[in-house]
N, C-alpha and C positions, 0 to 999 in steps of 0.2 A: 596328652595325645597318645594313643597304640603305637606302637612303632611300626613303622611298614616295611623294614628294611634292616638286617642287622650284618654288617660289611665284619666277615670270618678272614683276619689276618695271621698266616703261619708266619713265624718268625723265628730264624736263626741267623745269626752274625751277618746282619747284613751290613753294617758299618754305615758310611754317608748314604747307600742307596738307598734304604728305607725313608731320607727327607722327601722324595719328591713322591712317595707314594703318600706320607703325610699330609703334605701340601692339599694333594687331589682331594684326600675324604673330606679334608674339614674345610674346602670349597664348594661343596656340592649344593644343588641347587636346590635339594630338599632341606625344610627345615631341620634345626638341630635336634628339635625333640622328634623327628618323624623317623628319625635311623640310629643307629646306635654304630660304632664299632669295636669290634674285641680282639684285640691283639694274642694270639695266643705264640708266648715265646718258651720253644721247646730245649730250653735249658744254653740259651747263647752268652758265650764266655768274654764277649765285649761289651763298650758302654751303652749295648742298645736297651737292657732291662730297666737302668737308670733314667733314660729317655724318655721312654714307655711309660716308664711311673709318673714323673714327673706332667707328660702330656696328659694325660688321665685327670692328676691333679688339677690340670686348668679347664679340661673342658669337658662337663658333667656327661655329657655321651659320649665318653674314649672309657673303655675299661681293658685290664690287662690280665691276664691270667698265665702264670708262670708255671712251669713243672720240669720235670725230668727231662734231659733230651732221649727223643723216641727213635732219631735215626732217621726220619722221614717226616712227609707231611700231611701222613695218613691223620694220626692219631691228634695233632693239633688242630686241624678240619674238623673233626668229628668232637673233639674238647668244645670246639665255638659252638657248634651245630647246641652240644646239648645246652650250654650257657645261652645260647640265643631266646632273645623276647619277638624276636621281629614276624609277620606275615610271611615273609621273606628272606632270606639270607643268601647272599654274595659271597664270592673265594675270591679274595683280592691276593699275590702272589705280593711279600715284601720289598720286591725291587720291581716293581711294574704303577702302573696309576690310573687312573680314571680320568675318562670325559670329565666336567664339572657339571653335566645333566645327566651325566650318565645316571644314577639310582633313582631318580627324577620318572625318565623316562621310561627305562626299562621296568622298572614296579608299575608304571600308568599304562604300558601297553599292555603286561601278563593281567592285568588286571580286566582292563578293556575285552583280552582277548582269551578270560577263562582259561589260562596258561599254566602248566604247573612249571614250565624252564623255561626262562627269557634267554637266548643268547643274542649280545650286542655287538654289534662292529668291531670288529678288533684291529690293530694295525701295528705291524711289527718292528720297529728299529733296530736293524740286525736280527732280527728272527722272525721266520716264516711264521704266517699267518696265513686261512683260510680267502680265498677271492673270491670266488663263484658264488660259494654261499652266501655272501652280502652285496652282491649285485644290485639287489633290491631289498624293501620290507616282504616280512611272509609269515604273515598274522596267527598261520594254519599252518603249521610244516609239518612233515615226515620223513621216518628215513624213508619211504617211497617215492614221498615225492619235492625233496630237498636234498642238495646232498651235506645233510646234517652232520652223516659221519666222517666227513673231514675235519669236524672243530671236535676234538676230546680233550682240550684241556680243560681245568677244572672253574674257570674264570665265567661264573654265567650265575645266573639267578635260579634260585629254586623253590617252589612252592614251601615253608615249614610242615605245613600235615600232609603234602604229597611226603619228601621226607620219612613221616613217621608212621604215615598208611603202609609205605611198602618195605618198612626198617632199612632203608639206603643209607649204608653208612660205605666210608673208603676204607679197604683193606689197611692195615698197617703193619708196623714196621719198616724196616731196614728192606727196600726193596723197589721199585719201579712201578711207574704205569699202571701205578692203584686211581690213576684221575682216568687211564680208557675204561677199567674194568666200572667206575663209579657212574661215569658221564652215559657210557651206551646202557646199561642198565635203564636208567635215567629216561636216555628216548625210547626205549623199546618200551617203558610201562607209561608214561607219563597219558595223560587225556588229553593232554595239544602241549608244543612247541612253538615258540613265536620266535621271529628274529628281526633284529633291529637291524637295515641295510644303508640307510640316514643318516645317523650319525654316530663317528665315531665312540664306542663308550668305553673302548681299555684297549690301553697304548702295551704292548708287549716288548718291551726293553730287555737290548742284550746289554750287561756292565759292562764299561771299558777296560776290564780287567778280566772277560769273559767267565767269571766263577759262575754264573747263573746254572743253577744243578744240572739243566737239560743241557750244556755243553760240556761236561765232563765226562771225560772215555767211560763206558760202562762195562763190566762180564756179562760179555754172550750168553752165559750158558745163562745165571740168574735172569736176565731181561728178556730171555724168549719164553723162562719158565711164565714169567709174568705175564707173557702177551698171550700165551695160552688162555690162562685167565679171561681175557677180554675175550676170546672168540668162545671159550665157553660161554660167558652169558649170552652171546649173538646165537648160539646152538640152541640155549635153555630158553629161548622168547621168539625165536623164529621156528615155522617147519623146512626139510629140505625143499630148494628150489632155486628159482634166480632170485628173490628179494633175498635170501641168507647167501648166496654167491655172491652178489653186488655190494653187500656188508662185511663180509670177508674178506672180497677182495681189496677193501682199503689198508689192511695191514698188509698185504700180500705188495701192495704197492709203494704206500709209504713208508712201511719200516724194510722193508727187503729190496726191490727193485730201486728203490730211488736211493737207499743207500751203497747199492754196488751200482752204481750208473756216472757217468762222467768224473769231472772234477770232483765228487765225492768222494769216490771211490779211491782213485790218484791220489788225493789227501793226507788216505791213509797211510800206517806202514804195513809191510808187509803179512807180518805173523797177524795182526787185527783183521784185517781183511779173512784171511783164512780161518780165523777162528768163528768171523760172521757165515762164513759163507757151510761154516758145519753146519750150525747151530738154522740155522735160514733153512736149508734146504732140509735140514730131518723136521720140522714144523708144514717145509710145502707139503713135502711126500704123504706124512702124519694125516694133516688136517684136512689139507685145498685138492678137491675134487677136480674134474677135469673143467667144470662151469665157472671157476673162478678164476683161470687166466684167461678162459676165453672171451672175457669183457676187457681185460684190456687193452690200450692202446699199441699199434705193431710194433712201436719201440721198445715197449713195457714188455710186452709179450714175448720178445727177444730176450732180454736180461732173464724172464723168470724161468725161460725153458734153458736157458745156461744154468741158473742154481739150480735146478730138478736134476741137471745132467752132471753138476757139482765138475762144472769145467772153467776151470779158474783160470786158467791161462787165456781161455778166448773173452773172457769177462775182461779182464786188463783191456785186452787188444780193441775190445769193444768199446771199454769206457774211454779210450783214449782218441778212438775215430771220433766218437758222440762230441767228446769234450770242445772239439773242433766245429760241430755242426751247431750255428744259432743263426737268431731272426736277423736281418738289418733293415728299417725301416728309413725311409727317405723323403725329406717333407718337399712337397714339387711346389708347394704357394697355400698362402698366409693372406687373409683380406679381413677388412670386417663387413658384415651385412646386416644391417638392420639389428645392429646392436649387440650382433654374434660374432666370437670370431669362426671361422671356417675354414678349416686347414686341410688342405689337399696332401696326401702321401701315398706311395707303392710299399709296398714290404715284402720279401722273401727269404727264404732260408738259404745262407750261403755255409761250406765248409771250407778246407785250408784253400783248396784250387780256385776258389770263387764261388759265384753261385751253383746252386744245387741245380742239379739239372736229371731229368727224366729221360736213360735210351730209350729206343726204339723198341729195344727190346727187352723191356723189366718184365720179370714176371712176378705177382705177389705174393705174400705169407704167405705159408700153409697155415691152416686151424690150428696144428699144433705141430709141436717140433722147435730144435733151434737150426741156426744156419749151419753151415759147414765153416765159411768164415765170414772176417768182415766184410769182403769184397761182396760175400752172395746177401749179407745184412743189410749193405747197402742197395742194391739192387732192391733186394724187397720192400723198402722202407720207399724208395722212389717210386714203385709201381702203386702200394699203398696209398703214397700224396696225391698224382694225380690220379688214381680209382677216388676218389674223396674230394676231390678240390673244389666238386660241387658245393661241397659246404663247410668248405674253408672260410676261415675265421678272421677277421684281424680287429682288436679294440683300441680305442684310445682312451688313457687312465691317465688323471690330473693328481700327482701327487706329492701331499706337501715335503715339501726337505726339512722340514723340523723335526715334525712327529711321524712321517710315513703315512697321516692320512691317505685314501686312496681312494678315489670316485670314478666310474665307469662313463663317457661322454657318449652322446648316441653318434653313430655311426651309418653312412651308405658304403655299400662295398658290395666293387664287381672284382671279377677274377679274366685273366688273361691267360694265354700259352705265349710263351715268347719265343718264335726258335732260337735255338743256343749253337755256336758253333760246331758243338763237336754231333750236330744231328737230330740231337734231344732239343727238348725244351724246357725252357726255365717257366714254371711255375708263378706267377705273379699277380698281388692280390692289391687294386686300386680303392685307395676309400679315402671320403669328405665326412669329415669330424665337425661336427659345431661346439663348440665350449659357449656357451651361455653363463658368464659371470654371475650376475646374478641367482643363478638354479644351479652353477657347475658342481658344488657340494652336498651332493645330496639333495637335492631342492633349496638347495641355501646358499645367498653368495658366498665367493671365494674371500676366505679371510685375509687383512695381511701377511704378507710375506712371499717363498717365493716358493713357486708350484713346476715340478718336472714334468716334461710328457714322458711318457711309454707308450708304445706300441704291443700288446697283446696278441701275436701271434700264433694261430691254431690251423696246422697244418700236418695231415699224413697223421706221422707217429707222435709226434711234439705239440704244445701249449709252450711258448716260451715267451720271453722280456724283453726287450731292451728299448734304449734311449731314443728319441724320435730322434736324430740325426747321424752324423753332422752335414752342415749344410753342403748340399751342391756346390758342387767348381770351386767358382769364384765369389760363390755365397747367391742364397735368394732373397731377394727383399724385401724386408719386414715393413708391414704397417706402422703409423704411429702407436703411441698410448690411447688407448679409448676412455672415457669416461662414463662407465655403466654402473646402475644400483649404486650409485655415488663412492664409486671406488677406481683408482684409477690404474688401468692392466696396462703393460709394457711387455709385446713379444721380444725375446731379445734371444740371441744365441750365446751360449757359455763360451767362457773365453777360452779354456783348457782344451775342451772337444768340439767345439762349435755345434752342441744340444741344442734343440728350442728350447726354451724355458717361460717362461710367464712370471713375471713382476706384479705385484699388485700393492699399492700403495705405498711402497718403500722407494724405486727409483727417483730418484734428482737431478742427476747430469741428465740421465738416460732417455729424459723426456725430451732431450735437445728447447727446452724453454732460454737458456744461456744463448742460444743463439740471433734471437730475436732482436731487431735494429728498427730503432724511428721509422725505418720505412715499413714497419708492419703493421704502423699504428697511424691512426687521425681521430684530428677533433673535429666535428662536424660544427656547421654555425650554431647549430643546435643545441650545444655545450654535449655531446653523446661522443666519449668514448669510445671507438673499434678498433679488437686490436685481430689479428690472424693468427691463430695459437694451431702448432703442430700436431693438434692433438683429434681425435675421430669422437662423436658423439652421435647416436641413433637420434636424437630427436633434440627437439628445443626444452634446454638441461637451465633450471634455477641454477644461482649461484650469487656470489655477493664479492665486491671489489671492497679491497680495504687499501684506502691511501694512509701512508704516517710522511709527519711530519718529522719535521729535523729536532723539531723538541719532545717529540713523541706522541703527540698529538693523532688521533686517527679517525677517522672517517667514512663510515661503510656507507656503502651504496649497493643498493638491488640489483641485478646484472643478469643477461642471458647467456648461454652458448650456443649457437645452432649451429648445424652442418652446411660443409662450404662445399667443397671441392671432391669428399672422400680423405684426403687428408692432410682438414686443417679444419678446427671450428672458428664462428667468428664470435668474440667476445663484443659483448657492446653495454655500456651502462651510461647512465646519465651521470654530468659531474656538476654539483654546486659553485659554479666557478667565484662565488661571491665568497663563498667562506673559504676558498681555499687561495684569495690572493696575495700575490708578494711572497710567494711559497716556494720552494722544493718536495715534491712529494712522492715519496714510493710508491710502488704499487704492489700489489698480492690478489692473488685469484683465492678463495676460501670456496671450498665445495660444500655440499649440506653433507655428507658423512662427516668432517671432520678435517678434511685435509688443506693443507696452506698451499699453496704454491707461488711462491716472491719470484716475479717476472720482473728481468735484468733493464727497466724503463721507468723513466722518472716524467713528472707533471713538473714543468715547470710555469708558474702562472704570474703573471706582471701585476701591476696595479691596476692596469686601463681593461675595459671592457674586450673580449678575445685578445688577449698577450698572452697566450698560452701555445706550450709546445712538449713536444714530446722530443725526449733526448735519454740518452745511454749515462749508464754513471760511468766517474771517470774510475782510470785503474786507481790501486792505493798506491804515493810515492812510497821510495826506497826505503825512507824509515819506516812508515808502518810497514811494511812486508816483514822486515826484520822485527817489528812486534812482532805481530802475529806467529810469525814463526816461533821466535821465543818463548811466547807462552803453551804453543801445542807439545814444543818440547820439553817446558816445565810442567805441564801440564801430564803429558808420558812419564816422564819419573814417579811424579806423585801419583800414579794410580799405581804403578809397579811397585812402589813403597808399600802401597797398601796392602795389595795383594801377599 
């Protein structure tokens, strides 16, 4: 079979973190013979070339190619490139990993979609990652009319004879930000860009040891020389105007403004700070015309008219008010509806005094210029929010705590003026979230495990984060667990900050099932089982009762759940009362995804025709607890032995 796919591995000394990028290739969903991968190790001085070989050796589509160390991960890229058989080639980074459909899909969509550069979902664990631009799928993208140019790392698919049509290789050497100069090249020539906003397809891991090359201090003076680079090719492929301002502007933003901006900035020490802020401002003056701060945001636009004025002292003073200013979002009620949940919340920006509030008398930016000080910064940044609050923002994003998955929920949202004591008013933005378990992943249910809210707030100067809570007062009241797409969700607040958070098929206590008593349940003359279960269903949900017996014996029966009350369903199945006399019998709710639920209520059934009753198991006496115990705590030795 042709290879459709051939995944370009750079590798130096990555030590254990290259397993789990291993892991991901030779999971993938395409066949073995339809991709290939080629490890290229640029001369690393630990056991990974041994590895490398040895993996090769077992599976006929790993190949390795060794060489010199080049310093960087120019020259290993472009080693793969020319070694590649594939339609397509991939830059998979040695401590990061893949979707398990990721080459699957991403080669079926460029394909689909006459693509010469697939970029996939990305999602970062300890490192920033692109949001906006995977909001959605975008079959047809540009940097017009996508904002493309916020993703330049090198991790994306690429046509092979786009490639070698336009000799796209990455700079090498010993040097930087050879993947911006590689990647914007890339979209400014390509005949279409497609991007995948669905599903996850490269997880961006920061190591617990933080060596990952993008977190090590850089010299200024080399890494601006480098970034020049990148805005030359955006010079050499655009003409002047706004589409090359709006291209420009993203380093003007990201590598400068957001690095002297808040807690970033603070971060630092001292002498780094001032060596950036040389090297920063002889590239604005240099390069950036007057049309490229002027698309930025009024906070943005603050910072970069301080680097132009090379005024470092109010840069401090600035970063350290900002550092203070973020979202808090507040959830007001939690319900399910027709199989959604639908979660109510306010959000606004508060600083150290509380919330943010607009005088009477703010007046806005000027077009250009920086402040005099913080006090006039703030001022302008408040008249900004509310000149703007028309189309003020606020999202909610489902995201998993494992991998940092991250999915956009749709949203209603009105905006309010609140009066605020001191005259002003507080700015405040009301919206109803629906989470649709089944669709909340991109169009795909939510997997197990446990999922965080965010609130996405987009207000004035700021886009910022933070965690839907914590809860009001004395706490809001959560709904039960629902049972949707055969998966069963659990709203719950974290115990540390009292966050909303979302459970999906993991909780056990949580679902309050342990609390159920004989009087939840009857047996009809009927022989029909009903029990009242805590738990919310949209509609009348299959399901199947599993009785065991004391000799293990079991017995399934077909079973419904329907909606009772809002929340509580009623389970009801028919019971064989003939084969199960003279019995003790458990019971378990079994869902059609896969999930058990052992419900704290036993069958007890006589010999004579209805002698049947429903009752509680007893606790275990004192000996068995003191088993039980003994063994969990022989049981913890022996794993820790292990380990």
């Amino acid at each position: 079979m042709p290879v459709k796919v051939s995944v370009i591995v750079p590798v130096y000394n990555p030590g254990p973190y290259i397993e789990d990028c291993i892991a991901s290739l030779l999971r993938q969903s395409l066949p073995p013979d339809a991709y290939e991968v080629i490890f290229v190790d640029d001369g690393s001085t630990d056991a990974t070339p041994a590895r490398l070989d040895a993996l090769a050796a077992e599976h006929p589509h790993v190949r390795v190619i060794h060489q010199a160390n080049s310093g960087w991960s120019g020259k290993p890229r472009n080693v793969g490139i020319e070694a590649s058989g594939g339609e397509f080639v991939m830059f998979v980074d040695n401590d990061d990993r893949l979707g398990d459909e990721a080459l699957e899909r991403m080669y079926d969509y460029g394909v689909a979609n006459k693509a010469d550069v697939i970029v996939g979902k990305m999602a970062g664990k300890g490192r920033p990652v692109p949001v906006e631009l995977f909001r959605r799928n975008r079959p047809h993208a540009t940097v017009g009319n996508a904002p493309l140019i916020d993703s330049l790392t090198p991790h994306k698919m690429f046509r092979r004879s786009f490639l070698d049509r336009t000799g796209l290789r990455f700079p090498e050497g010993r040097r930087r930000l050879e993947d911006h100069v590689f990647v914007t090249e890339a979209y400014l020539r390509a005949d279409n860009v497609s991007v995948i906003g669905d599903y996850v397809c490269y997880y961006h891991l920061k190591r617990d040891d933080a060596s990952n090359a993008g977190f090590q201090r850089f010299d200024p003076v080399g890494y601006f020389k480098n970034l020049r680079e990148a805005l030359d090719a955006v010079e050499r492929y655009t003409e002047p105007g706004p589409l090359r301002d709006r291209l420009l502007r993203r380093w003007l933003r990201v590598e400068m403004v957001e690095r002297m901006s808040g807690r970033r900035l603070l971060a630092m020490p001292d002498d780094h700070r001032r060596e950036l802020l040389r090297e920063m401002r002889a590239v604005v003056v240099e390069r950036f015309g007057p049309g490229v701060a002027a698309g930025l945001r009024p906070a943005q636009r603050i910072v970069a008219a301080l680097i132009r004025e090379d005024r470092y002292d109010d840069l401090v003073a600035y970063a350290t008010w900002e550092d203070g200013v973020r979202p808090r979002a507040v959830p007001a009620g939690v319900a399910w509806r027709d199989g959604t949940l639908r979660i109510d919340l306010s959000a606004e920006y508060t600083g150290a005094g509380g919330p943010l509030t607009v005088p009477v008398d703010a007046s806005g930016p000027p077009a250009d210029g920086a402040p005099r000080d913080v006090a006039e910064a703030a001022s302008w940044l408040a008249a900004a929010a509310d000149a703007g609050f028309g189309t003020a923002t606020v999202d909610l994003v489902v995201r998993d705590r494992e991998s940092a998955a991250s999915f956009f929920q749709p949203v209603e949202v009105t905006r309010e003026r609140v009066p605020a004591e001191d005259g002003g008013s507080r700015l405040v933005l009301r919206a109803t979230a629906t989470v649709d378990p089944a669709r909340a992943a991109g169009g795909a249910p939510l997997h197990g495990g446990l999922w965080d809210l965010y609130a996405r707030v987009g207000l004035g100067g700021w886009t910022k984060e933070c965690r839907l809570g914590p809860a009001p007062g004395a706490g809001l009241a959560l709904p039960p667990a629902g049972i949707v797409a055969d998966r069963v969700l659990l709203p719950y607040w974290t115990k540390q900050h009292r966050n909303l958070s979302l459970d999906v098929d993991r909780a056990v206590k949580g679902l309050g099932l342990h609390r159920l008593t004989p009087a939840d349940a009857a047996v009809s003359d009927a022989e029909t089982l009903t029990v009242a279960l805590p738990l919310c269903v949209p509609d009348t949900t299959a399901a199947t009762v599993r009785l065991v017996g004391a000799s293990g014996r079991t017995v399934d029966r077909p079973a419904v759940l329907t909606p009772a009350d809002g929340v509580h369903a009623l389970l009801e199945t028919g019971l064989p009362l003939g084969e199960l006399r003279n019995g003790l019998w458990r019971t378990e709710l079994r869902l059609s995804g896969g999930r058990t639920l052992k419900l704290p209520l036993l069958l007890r059934v006589g010999r004579t025709r209805g002698a049947v009753e429903v009752v509680r198991p007893s606790p275990p006496g004192m000996l068995r607890r003191l088993v039980r115990g003994a063994r969990r705590l022989l049981g913890g030795v022996l794993t820790t032995g292990k380990a």
